[in-house]
N, C-alpha and C positions, 0 to 999 in steps of 0.2 A: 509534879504529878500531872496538872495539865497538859504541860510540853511531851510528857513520853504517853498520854495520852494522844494526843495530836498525831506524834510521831507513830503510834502503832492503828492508825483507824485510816490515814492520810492516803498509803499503798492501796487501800478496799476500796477509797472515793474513786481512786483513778480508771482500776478495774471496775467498777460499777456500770456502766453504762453497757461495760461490756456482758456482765454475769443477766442484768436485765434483760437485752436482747438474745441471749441462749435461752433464760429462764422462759419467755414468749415465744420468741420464735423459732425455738429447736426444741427443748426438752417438753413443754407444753402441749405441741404437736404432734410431738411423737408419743407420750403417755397417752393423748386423745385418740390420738390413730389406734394406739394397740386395743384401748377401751371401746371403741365403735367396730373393734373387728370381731367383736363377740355378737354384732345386731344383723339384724334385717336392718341398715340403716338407709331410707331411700332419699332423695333430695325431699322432696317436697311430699307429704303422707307420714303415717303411722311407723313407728320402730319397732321394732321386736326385736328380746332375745334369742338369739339363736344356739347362745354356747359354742362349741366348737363346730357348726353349721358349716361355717362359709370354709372352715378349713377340710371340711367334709367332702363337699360340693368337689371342691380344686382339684383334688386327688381321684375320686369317683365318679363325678358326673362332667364334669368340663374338661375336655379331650383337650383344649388347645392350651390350656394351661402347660403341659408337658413338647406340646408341640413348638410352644414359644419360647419356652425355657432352654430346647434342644438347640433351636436358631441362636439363641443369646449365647450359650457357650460355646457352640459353632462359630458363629463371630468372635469374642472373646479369645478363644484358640487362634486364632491366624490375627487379629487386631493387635494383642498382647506383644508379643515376641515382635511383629513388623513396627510397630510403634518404637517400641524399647532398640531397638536396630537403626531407625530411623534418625532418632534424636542422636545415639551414642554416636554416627556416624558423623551428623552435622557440627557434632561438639566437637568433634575431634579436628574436624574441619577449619570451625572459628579459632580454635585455640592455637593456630599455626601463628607463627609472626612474619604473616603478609602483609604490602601494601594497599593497604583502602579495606581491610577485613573487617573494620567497626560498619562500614555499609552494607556490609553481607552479612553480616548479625544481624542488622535491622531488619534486610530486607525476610531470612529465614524466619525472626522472631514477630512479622506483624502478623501472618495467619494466624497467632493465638490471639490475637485480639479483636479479630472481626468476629458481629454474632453470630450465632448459629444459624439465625433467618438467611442473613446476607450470604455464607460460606454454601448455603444449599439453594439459592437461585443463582449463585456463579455456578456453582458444580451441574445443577441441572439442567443447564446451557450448556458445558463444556461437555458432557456426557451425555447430550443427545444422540438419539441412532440418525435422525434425517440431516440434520443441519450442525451437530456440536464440533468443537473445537477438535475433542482426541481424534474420531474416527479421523476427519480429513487429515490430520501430521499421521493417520496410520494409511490412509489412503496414497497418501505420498509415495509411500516406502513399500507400495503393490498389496500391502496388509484390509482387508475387510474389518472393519471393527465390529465387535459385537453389539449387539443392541441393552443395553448396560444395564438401563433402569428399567426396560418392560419383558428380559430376559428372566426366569426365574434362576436359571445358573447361572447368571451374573450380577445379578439385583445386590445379593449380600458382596458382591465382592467391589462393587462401584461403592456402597457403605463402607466397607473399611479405608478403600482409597481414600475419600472423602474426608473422614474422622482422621486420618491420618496426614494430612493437611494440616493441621493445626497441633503440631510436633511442636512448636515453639518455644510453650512453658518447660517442659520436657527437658526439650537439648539446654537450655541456660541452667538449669538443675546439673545436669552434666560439665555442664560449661566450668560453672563455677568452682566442683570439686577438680579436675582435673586442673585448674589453674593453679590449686594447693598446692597441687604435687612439686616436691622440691625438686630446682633442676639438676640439682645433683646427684641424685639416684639416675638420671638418665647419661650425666655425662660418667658415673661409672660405667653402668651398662654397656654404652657404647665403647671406651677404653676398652673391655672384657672382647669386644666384637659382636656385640647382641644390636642387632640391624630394629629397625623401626618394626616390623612385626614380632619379633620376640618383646622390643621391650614396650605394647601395648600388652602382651600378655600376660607376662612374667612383671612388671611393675603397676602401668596406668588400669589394667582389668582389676588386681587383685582389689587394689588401693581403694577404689570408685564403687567397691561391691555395697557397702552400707547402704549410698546412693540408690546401686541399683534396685536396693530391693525397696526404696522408698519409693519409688518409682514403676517397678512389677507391683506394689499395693495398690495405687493409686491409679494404674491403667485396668486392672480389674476391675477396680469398682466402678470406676466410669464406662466401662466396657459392659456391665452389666446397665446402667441405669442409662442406655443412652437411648433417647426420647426423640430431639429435637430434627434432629438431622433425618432418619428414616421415616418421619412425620410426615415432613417437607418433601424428600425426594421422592418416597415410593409410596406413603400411608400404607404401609404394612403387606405393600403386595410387590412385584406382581403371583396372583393364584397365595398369599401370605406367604410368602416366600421370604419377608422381612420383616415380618410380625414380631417384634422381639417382645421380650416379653415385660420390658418399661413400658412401652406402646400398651398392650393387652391391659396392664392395671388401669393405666393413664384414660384410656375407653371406656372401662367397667367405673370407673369414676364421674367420669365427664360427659360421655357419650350413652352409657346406658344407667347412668344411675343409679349404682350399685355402690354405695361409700362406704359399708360395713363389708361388701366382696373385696371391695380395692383392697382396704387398708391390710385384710387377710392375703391377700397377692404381695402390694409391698412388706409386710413381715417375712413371707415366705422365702423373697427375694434378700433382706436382710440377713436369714440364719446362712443362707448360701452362701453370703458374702462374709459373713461370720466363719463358715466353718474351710471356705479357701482362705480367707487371710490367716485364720491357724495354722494351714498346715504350710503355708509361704514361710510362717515365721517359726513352726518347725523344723522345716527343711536349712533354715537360714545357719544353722551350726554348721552344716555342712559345708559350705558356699562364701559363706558372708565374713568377709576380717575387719577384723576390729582394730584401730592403732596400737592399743595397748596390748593386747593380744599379740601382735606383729615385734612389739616393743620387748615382749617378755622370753617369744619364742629366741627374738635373736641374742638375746643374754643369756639364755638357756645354752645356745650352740657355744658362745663365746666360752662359759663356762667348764663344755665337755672338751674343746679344743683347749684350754689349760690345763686340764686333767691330762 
């Protein structure tokens, strides 16, 4: 009894450390977050309930809450898709069997690993209007560069470049599934005559869809929450013009001491991120194939060709 004691509490020890650490530092936070977005919570002073006050406030009195949320999925729309484009392309790249290709992995995969600090004083050096690196390589070529970071019609679009820099994680996600892919689905392919663009269509697209949409989940959500980068380069201007609206809560926390505002801003931004990954993973019947799903339909045809 001991022994199959041992043996069924042994699995719990091991996860432990881990259940503690969510228990503190994720689910803890987040209960306390939701519980202080009911207050006047201010840093330092008196709390009041306010009930559904701050969610009040957001919608009726503070204009730039809609304002900054319209930038963030403005970003988000053009981040999303170029991100998702970016990676699949790199992966497709590394997965070739070249000479010295494990170096060109490295070198595509270390921008995921510089911080955000360090990735936004390279970039806002290279993206100077007087002195940065792009305009002169456009200067070359008789091109005027825009003024990137103090432009309001290009402020969001020097952010996305940026963020998109750090493709890394991303493309070795891709990496990894397309290396699954059996070579022999492609050396039929090719027997039939189906050229390298049919058979990323018609096989490596369909195959890598699960992936992809692990991946369309996981650039929305950081596409809405991104903070550090727009901090750095622009602090939310130029004229707010990159005011996203992680920034907007991140101020009303920190900057204007408003903890019970915040935490109502970060929920806000949560149902939104809630109610796009539903309809992502709605949509996904359409889109998304499954192996065994792929396993089943082709038994299914094998079947009707015996008939």
């Amino acid at each position: 009894m001991k022994k199959f004691k041992w043996k069924t509490v042994t699995p719990y020890l091991f996860i432990l450390p881990w259940i503690i650490g969510f228990l503190v530092f994720t689910l803890g936070p987040l209960i306390f977050s939701l519980c202080i977005s009911f207050f006047d919570w201010p840093v330092v002073g008196e709390r009041t309930f306010v009930g559904l006050g701050n969610y009040i406030e957001m919608f009726t009195q503070d204009k730039q809450v809609i304002k900054s949320l319209t930038i963030s999925i403005k970003y988000a729309a053009i981040f999303v898709p170029l991100n998702i484009c970016i990676a699949l392309f790199l992966a497709m790249l590394i997965s070739q069997p070249l000479k010295g290709i494990k170096v060109y992995r490295t070198i595509f995969y270390i921008p995921a690993v510089v911080s955000g600090v360090a990735t936004s004083v390279i970039w806002s050096w290279v993206l100077n209007s007087d002195y940065g690196v792009l305009n002169y390589l456009l200067s070359l070529i008789g091109i005027e560069g825009p003024k990137w970071l103090v432009d309001p019609a290009w402020a969001i679009l020097a952010v996305v470049i940026v963020s998109a820099f750090g493709v890394g994680t991303m493309m070795l996600v891709f990496y990894t599934n397309i290396k699954g892919i059996s070579a022999e689905l492609y050396e039929a392919a090719a027997l039939d005559g189906a050229g390298p663009v049919r058979q990323f269509f018609s096989i490596t697209l369909p195959i890598i869809t699960p992936t992809l949409l692990f991946n369309l989940i996981t650039s929305i959500i950081s596409s809405f929450q991104q903070v550090t980068l727009v901090m750095l380069l622009t602090g939310g201007g130029p004229m707010k013009s990159t005011y996203f609206y992680g920034l907007m809560t991140y101020n009303n926390a920190f900057r204007h001491h408003k903890l019970g505002y915040a935490s109502a801003n970060a929920w806000v931004m949560f149902i939104i991120i809630l109610c796009l990954t539903a309809l992502v993973f709605k949509s996904s019947s359409m889109w998304v194939f499954y192996e065994n799903e792929m396993n089943s339909g082709s038994k299914k045809k094998k079947k009707r060709r015996k008939k």
